[in-house]
Structures are given as structure tokens and as C-alpha cells.
N, C-alpha and C positions, 0 to 999 in steps of 0.2 A: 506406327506406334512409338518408335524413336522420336521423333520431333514433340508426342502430345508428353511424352515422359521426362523429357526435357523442359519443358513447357514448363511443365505443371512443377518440377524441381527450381528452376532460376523461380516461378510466382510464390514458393512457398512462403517466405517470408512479407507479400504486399496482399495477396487476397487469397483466402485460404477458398473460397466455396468455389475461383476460376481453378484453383490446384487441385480440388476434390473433381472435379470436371474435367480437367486435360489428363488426372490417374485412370480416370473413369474409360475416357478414350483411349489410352493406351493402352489398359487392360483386358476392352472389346477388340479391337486390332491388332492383340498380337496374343493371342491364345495360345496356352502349351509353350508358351517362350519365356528366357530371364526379366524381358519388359512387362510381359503379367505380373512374374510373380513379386518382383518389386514395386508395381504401383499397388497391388494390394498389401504388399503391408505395409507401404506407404499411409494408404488407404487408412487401414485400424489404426496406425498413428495420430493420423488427424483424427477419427473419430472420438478417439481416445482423449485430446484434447479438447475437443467441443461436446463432449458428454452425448455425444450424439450414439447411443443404441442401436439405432437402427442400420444405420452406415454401420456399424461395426460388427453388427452379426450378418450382416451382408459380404461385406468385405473376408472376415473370419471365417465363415463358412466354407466360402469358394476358394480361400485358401487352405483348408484344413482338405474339400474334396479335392483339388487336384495337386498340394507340392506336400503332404504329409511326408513324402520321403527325401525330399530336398535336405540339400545339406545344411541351408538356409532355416531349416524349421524345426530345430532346437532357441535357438530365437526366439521366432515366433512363439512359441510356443510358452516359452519364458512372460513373454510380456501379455498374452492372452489370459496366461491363468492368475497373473496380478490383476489386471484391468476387468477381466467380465465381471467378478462377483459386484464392483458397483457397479457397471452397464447395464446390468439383467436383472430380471426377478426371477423367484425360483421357478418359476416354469419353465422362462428362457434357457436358463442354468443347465434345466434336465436337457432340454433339445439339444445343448450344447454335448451335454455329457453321452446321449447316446451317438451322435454325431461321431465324437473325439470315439468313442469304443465299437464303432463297424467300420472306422477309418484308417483306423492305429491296432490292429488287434494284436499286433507282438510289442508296441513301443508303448499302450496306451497307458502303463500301467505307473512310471512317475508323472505324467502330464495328468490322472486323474489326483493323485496324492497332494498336487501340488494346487489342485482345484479344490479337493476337501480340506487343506490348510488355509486355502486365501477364505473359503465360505465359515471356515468353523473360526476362524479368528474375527471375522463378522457379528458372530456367533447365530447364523444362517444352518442350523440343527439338523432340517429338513432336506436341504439341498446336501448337508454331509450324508445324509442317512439315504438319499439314493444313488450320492456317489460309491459309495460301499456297495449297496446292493448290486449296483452294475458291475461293479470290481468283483463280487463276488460271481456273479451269475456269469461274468466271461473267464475268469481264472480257479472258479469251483476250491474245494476245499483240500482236492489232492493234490493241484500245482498251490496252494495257496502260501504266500510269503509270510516267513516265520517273520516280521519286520515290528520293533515297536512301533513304526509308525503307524501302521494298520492298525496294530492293536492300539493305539491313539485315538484313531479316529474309530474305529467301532465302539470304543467306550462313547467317546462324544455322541455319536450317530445313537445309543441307547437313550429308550428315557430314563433321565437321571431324578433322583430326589435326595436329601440329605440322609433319609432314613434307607436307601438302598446298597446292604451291606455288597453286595456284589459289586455294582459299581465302584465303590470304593474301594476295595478288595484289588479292582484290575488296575483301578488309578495308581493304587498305591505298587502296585508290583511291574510298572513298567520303568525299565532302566533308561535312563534319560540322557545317556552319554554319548547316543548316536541322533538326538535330535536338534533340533536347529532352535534359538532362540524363541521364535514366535511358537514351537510348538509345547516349549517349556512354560511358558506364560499358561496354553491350555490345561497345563496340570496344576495351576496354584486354583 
């Protein structure tokens, strides 16, 4: 697994499909070891540049089942929930999301926030409204976080209409000083 990892690192820059192939070998030959888990997210890197979907929910996957608790996978995990919302369509999305919440059931809860921010800036309504529901149905309403964010994106996840006082009503009462640029965009 050493040699194909190396391989495929010195190829990155002259053929990416022999370096998607030498990650691919190193990841089969060295299972449960640092050379998996670095050719997979080597792996979602390149897919990530050749828009390639498939490779990436392949790759994503197998490393969401076995390094969720690597130290490494705050990372990952970063650049996962920027990059799927365009890789996937909203079914993908769900697979994703129930994956991420029977994997992660103590950590899952900013890597899903951070799923419903990249989908709702999309403006991807439905993929917010069952990132919620998951959020809701694994953290119930008596652990459930006092956070504007939440309450952000469950406005979003509602259906809205111009004439719906209630929506309006929550838009306008969430304080906005502990959210991050792209989620203030979602309240104008």
C-alpha cells in the first residue's frame, strides 16, 4: 500500500485517472491503516475536481464508515459539506445525510448544520427540510439546541410565502450576531 500511495502522490500532477488508480490500490491493501485513510481523501479530492459524483460518494462514504473518529476528520468533513451539495442531487444528499447521522450520532450535529447551510444557500429547500427532520428525529426536542442556527434553517426547511405571517415573524426574531456571513445573506 506504501509504494501504490506514493505512486499515485509523485502521478498527481501528470495523469490524474493512473493516481485515482494507485489511491484505489492503496486503499484495497492497506485497510484500517493511515494509507487508506489518506488515499481516500485524497480520493474525494480528485473527484471533487473532475466533478466526478460517483468517485466521490464512493470514496466519502467509506471514509465517513470507517475514520468518522479520526483526528483527520474534522477536515474531511469541512470540505465534504462544501463540495456534495454540487456532486449530488437531493436523493444522493439524503443517503448522505442519513449515513453522516448513524455514523456520527454524538458529532453529527455541526457537520449536518453545515450540510443544511451549503444546500439552503443553493437554495436546495428540500434537502434542508430533511436535514432538519433528521436533526430533529436523532436529537428530539428535549436535547434540542436553543441555536439561531437551527432556528434558521427550520424557517428555511418551512414553506414560506410572502403572505405567511409566521414565517416572517421567526425570520424577523432571529438575532444574527452569532451567524456567519452566508447565513445572513439567507435572511435578506
Amino acid at each position: 500500500p506504501y509504494v501504490a500511495l506514493a505512486a499515485g502522490t509523485s502521478n498527481l500532477a501528470h495523469d490524474q485517472d493512473k493516481t485515482v488508480h494507485y489511491f484505489e490500490q492503496a486503499a484495497l491493501f492497506g485497510p484500517g491503516t493511515l494509507v487508506e485513510e489518506v488515499a481516500l481523501r485524497r480520493l474525494v479530492t480528485i473527484a471533487v475536481s473532475k466533478h466526478n459524483a460517483t468517485q466521490f460518494r464512493r470514496a466519502a462514504n467509506l471514509y465517513i464508515r470507517r475514520y468518522h473518529s479520526s483526528p483527520f476528520a474534522g477536515q474531511f468533513f469541512a470540505s465534504v459539506t462544501e463540495e456534495a451539495p454540487s456532486l449530488m442531487d437531493e436523493s444522493q444528499m439524503e443517503e448522505l445525510v442519513k449515513l453522516i447521522a448513524a455514523q456520527l450520532p454524538k458529532t453529527f450535529v455541526p457537520v449536518l448544520l453545515s450540510l443544511a447551510e451549503s444546500n439552503a444557500v443553493r437554495g436546495r429547500l428540500g434537502t434542508v427540510r430533511f436535514i432538519m427532520e433528521t436533526y430533529l428525529a436523532n436529537v428530539g426536542n428535549t436535547g434540542r439546541l436553543a441555536s439561531d442556527k437551527i432556528k434558521l434553517f427550520e424557517v428555511l426547511s418551512a414553506p414560506i410565502s410572502r403572505y405567511n405571517k409566521q414565517t416572517l415573524d421567526a425570520v424577523s426574531a432571529i438575532d444574527d450576531v452569532g451567524l456567519t456571513t452566508n447565513e445572513r445573506l439567507l435572511l435578506t
